[in-house]
N, C-alpha and C positions, 0 to 999 in steps of 0.2 A: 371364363368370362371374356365377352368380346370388346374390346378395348380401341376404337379410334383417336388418335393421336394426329391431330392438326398443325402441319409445321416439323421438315427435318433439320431442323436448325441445329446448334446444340445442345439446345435444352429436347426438343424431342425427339431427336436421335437418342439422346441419354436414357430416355422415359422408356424408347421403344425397347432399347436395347436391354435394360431390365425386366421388364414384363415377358417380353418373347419367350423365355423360358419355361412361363407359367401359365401364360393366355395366349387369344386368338389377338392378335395386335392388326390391325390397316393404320397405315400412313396416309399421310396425304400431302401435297406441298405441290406448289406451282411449277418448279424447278427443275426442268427434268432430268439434271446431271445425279441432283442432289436424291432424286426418286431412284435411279439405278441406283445410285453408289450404297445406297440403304440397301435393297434388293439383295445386291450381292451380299453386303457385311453382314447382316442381321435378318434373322429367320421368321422375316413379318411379309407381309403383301402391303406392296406399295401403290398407291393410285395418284394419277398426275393431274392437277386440275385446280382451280382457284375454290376452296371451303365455304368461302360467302355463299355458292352458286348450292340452291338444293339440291339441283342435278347430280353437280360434284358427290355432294353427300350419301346421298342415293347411292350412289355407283362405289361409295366406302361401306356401305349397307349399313348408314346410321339406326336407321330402324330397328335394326335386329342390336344396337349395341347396349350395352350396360355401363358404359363411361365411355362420354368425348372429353379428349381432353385438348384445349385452344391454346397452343404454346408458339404462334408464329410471334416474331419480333413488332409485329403492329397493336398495337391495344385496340384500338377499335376496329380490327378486323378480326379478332379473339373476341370482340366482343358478341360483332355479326354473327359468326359462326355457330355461338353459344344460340344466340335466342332466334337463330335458325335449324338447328339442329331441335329444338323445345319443338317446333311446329310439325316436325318429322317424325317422333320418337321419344321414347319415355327413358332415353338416357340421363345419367348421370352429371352433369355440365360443368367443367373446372376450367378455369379462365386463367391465361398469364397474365399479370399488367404490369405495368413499371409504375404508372402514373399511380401513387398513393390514394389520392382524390376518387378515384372509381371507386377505391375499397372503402373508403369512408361511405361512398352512394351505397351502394353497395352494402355495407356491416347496418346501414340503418334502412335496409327496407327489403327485408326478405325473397331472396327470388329475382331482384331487379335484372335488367339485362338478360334474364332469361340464364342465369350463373345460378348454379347451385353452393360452388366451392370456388372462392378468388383467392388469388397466390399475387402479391407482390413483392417484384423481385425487390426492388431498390431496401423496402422494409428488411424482406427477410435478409436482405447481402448486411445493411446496417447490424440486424440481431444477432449476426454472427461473427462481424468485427468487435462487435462489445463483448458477446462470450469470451474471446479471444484475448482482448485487450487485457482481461482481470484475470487471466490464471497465467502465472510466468512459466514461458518457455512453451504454451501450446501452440500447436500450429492448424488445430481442433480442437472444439468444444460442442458437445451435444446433450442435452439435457432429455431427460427417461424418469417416466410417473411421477409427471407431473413436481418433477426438480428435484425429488427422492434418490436420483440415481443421474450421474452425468458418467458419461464417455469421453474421452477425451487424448487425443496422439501430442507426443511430446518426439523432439527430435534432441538426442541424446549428444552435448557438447563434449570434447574432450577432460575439460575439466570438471567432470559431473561425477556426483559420487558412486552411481551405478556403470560409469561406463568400465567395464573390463571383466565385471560383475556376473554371474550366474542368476538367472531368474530367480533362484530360490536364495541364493544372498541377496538381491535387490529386492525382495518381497517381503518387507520388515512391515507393512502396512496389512493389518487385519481385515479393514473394510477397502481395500480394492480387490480387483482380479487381473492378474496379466492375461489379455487376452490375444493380441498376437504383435510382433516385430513387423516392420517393414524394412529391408534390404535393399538395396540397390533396386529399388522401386517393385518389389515382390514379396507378398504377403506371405509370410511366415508362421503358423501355432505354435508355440515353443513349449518345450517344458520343463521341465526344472534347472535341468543341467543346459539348458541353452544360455552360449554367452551375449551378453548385450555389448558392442561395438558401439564405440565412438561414429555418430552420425548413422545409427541405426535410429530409427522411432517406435517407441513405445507408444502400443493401445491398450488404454486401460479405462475399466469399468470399476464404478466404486459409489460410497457414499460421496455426496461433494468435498466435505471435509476430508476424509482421505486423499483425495485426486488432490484437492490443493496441499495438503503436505506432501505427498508426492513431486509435486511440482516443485515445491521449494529443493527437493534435493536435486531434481533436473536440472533445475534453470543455470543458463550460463556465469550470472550474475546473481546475488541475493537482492532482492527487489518486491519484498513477499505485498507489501501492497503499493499498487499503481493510485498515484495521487495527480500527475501532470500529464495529462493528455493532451495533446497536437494534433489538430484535423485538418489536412492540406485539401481545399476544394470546395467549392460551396456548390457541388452538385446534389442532386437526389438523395445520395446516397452519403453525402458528409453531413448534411442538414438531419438525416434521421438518424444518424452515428453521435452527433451532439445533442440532439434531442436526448434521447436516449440513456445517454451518459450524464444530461443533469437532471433525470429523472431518478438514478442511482446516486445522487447525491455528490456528484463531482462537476465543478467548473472547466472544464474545456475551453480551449484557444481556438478557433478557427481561422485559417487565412484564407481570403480570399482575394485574388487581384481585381478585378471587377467593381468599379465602384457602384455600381446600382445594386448590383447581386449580395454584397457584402452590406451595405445600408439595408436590404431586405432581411439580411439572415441574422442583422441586428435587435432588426425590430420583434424579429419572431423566434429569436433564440435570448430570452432576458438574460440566463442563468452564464451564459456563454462571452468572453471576450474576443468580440471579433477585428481583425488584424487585416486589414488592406493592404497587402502587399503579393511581393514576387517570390514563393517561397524556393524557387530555384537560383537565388541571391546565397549565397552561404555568409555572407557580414550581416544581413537580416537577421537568420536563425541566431548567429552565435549574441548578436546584437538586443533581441527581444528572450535569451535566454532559453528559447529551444533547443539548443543544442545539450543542456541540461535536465529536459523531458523526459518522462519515464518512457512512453511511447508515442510514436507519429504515425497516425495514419494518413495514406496518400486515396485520398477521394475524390482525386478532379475526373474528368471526361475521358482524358487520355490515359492508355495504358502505358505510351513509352513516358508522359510527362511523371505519372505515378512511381516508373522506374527511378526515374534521376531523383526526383525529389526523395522515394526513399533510400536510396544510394547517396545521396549527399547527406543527409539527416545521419544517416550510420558512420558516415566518415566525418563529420562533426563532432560524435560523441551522444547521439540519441542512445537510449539504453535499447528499445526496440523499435521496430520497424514493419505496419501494416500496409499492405497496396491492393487495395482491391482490382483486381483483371478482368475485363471484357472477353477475352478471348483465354476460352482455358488452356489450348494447347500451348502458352506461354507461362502457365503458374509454376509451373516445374523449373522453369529458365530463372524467372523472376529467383526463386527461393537456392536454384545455384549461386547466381552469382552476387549474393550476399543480401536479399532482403529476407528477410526473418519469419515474415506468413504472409499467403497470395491468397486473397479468398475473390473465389468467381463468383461471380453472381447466378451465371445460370445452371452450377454443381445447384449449390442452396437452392434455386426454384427445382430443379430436378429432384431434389430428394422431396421435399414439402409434395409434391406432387404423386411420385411412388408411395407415400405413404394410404394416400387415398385411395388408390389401386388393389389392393393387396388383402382383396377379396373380404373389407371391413373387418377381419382380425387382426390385422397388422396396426399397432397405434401411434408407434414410431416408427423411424428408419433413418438409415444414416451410413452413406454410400462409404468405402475403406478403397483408397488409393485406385483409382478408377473403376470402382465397382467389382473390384478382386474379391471385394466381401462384404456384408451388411451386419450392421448392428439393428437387430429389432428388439419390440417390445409388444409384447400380445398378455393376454389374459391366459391361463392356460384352462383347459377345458376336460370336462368327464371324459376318459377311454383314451385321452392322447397318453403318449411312452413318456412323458415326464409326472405325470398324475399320481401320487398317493406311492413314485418310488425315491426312494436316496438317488440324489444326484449321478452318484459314480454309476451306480448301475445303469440310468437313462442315457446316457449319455453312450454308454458303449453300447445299446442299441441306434445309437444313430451314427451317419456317417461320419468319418476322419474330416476334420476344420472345423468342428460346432465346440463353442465354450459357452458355459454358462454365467455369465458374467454379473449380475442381480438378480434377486430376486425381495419381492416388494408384496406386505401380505396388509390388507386395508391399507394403512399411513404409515403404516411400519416400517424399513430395510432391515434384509435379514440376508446375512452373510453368508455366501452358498459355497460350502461347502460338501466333501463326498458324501457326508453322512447326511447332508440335510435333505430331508423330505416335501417335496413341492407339493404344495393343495390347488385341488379346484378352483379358480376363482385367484389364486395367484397372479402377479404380475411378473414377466419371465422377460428379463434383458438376456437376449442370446448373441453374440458373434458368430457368424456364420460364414462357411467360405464361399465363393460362388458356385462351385460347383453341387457342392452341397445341398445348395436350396430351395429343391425341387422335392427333393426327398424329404428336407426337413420339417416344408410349408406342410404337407401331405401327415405327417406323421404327431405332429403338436398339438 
């Protein structure tokens, strides 16, 4: 599949750098540092030129392609691009936006813009600080058929009842599957006799119910349900974080400094107490009783402001601490020196993205520690090597890193084990490792 990819930013560098393994990937981006430095890193053809311009397009061989996909940092030149690329060619059109608003034009009038498929980041970055928020101790949450099956990485405290523990002592839970460790930031399969470490993390695939008692014996604290949530920021992305969270049935505090902003996010968040202040004050927090919060999330504009605030919130006594990052090569930093879970916005549009790629079998996806590995979800199909055999046997036909971590038959979950025999028409959460997945896409 020929695959254009508009924008090497890092959201599509991420995209390209996925797919290249499996498709014919072009790039495109104004930039010309940003054009080499792709070239060399990733095994795509890069073209230098402004997307708006047909020409540009052209010289990407939109024509000939099967998905563009419009991930520059501008919305409305994602947008151009899309119902430019519609006049060219009978590609596939998937749009980045930040701004919510598009997607609402957009979800109510088929086609608009000349977009087939819109991806909002600010949405999707909000849907996945809530997954987060409500399972203690994740640092990830991803949901598979259709909420039948969640995935989920847990980073493992010292005081946690699995740390010291053998996979197969810590596997007291029926409906998960230990699917792999992460080490000193390197993806791991373990198996039985592998021990889990203090500040290793746990990826585990399960029923939900399982993943959340699981979790309770992770978590650093017992805190099995989150009732006081904190949202530092009345940006994009804290306004659909409290939406969201009183739509699940929880009131939220929001602070905003900004007195127009906060009057606004009054008006349009009924469910929500909003708090006009400085939340980088620490006599505020401890004052308005946050510092007694189950969790805080930092959702303002900045990433270093997100830092302090969630750095002061933890040294108050917040139970946890979410900050969402702009820039991902910082999540890693953020989650060293003591805030609790960093979620980028542009990992989440990236993965929402590769899912629509992936040659329409793929129905999920859900990137592992810089794309060291994916979690998918497919149907499984007549004549693939999981079909009509016991698990343990399919599997040692395929390559070292693949676990079979769900499987889901109509509305059912059904615990896969070696003996269990996969059907046509199944639903198959796999882990897989990157290298693996070339062999693996080919062979299911």
């Amino acid at each position: 599949m020929r695959v254009v990819v508009v924008g090497a930013g890092e959201v599509g560098s991420a995209i390209a750098a996925d797919l290249a393994g499996t498709h014919d990937v072009v790039v495109v981006d104004v930039d010309p540092e940003r054009v080499e430095e792709l070239t060399y890193s990733v095994d795509v053809l890069a073209v230098e030129g402004d997307a708006t311009s047909p020409g540009t397009l052209r010289d990407a061989g939109v024509d000939e392609a099967d998905v563009l996909v419009a991930a520059t940092d501008d919305d409305e030149a994602n947008l151009v691009v899309c119902g430019t690329a519609r006049t060219l060619g009978d590609a596939f059109t998937i749009a980045r936006v930040r701004n919510a608003n598009f997607l609402e034009t957009w979800s109510g009038s088929e086609g608009a813009f000349g977009v087939d498929f819109m991806v909002s980041t600010d949405l999707l970055t909000a849907e996945d600080v809530v997954r987060v928020v409500g399972l203690p101790a994740a640092v990830d949450v991803d949901p598979f058929a259709g909420g039948l099956v969640q995935m989920a990485e847990f980073e493992v405290a010292p005081e946690s009842d699995v740390a010291g523990r053998t996979v197969s002592e810590a596997d007291r839970f029926e409906d998960i599957t230990f699917a792999a460790l992460v080490r000193d930031g390197t993806v791991v399969v373990p198996d039985g006799g592998t021990r889990i470490d203090a500040g290793d993390r746990v990826v585990v695939i399960g029923r939900p119910g399982g993943v959340r008692a699981f979790a309770e014996t992770v978590a650093r604290s017992p805190r099995p349900v989150v009732r006081d949530v904190v949202v530092v920021g009345g940006s994009a992305v804290g306004y659909h974080t409290a939406k969201l969270l009183e739509e699940r049935g929880l009131a939220p505090r929001l602070v905003e400094r900004r007195p127009d902003r906060a009057r606004e996010l009054a008006e349009a968040l009924p469910g929500t107490v909003v708090l006009e202040d400085d939340a980088t004050d620490a006599e505020f927090l401890v004052a308005e009783g946050i510092d007694r919060a189950d969790v805080l999330v930092a959702a303002t504009d900045s990433d270093e402001k997100n830092l302090l605030v969630a750095l002061l919130a933890r040294n108050v006594g917040v139970g946890r601490t979410v900050a969402v990052v702009e820039q991902g090569e910082y999540a890693h930093l953020f989650e060293t020196v003591g805030v609790d879970v960093a979620v980028n916005p542009r990992e989440a549009t990236a993965e929402e993205i590769v899912r629509f790629t992936q040659e329409g079998r793929v129905e999920n996806v859900s990137l592992v520690e810089g794309r060291q590995a994916e979690v998918l979800e497919f149907e499984v199909r007549e004549g693939g090597v999981l079909t009509g055999r016991p698990i343990r046997e399919s599997v040692a036909d395929l390559p070292d890193g693949v676990v079979v971590g769900a499987v889901t038959r109509g509305r059912e979950f059904v615990v896969p084990r070696g003996d269990t025999v996969v059907e046509a028409g199944d639903h198959v959460v796999l882990f897989v490792a990157a290298a693996a997945l070339p062999a693996v896409m080919d062979r299911v």
